[in-house]
N, C-alpha and C positions, 0 to 999 in steps of 0.2 A: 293751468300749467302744473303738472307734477312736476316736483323738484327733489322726489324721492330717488336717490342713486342706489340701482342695480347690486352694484359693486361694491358696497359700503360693506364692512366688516362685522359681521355678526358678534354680538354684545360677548362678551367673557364670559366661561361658565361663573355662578354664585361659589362662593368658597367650598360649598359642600356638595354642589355638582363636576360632573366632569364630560369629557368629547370622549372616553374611550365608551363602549358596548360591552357590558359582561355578560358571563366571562367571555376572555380572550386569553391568549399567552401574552406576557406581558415580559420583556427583557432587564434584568436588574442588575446593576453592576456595582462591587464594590473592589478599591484598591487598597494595598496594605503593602507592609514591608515584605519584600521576599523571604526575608529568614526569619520568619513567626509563619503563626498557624492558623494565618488569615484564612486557608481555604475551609479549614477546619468549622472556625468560627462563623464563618457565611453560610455551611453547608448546616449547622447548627443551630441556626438562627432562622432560616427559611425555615427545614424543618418543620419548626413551633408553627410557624405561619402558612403553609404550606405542604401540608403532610402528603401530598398527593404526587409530588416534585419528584422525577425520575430521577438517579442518581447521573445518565445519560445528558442530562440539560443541561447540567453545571460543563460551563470546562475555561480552563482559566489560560492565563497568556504573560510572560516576563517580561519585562520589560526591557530593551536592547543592552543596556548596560546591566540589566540582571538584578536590581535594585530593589524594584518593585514588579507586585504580582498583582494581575486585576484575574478578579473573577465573575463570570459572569452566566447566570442564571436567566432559565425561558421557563419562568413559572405559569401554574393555571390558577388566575387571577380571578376573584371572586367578587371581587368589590371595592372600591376607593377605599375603605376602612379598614381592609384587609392589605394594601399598599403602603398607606401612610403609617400603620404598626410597622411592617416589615422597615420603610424607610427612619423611621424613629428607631428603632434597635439598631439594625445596623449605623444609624451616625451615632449615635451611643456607644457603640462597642470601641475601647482602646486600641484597637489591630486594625480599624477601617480608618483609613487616611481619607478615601472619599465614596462618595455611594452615588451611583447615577439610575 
């Protein structure tokens, strides 16, 4: 008798692998205070990491009460390493409230 299930959930990638296929586009998003230079500073920071970023991909959105600004980026993703920099800067940076 097999007692091996079909359906069972394949194992987690290892810390230093991942499920995505490079390259892909890959969507990034950081939130910050409306009245700073949050878009600034995320268009500034891909950049470094990202030099290939159309200025086109970026495009950001207020928040209802005008508060907050999320900006959100469709980069060409090269590699985990090249993600996890970008995601380490921006939660570093003083203007990103959050980085998705």
């Amino acid at each position: 008798m097999n007692n091996r299930n079909p359906q069972a959930a394949a194992p987690a990638p290892a810390a230093d692998e991942t499920l995505l296929a490079f390259p892909c586009t890959f969507p990034i998003k950081a939130m910050g205070a409306a009245d700073t230079e949050i878009e600034a500073a995320v268009r500034e920071i891909l950049s470094r990491h990202a030099p290939d970023l159309v200025p086109t991909a970026v495009t950001t959105r207020l928040s209802s009460g005008g508060k907050w600004l999320a900006v959100t980026a469709r980069i060409p993703a090269r590699s985990k390493a090249q993600l996890d920099a970008i995601y380490r800067e921006l939660s570093a940076h003083e203007l990103v409230v959050y980085a998705l």
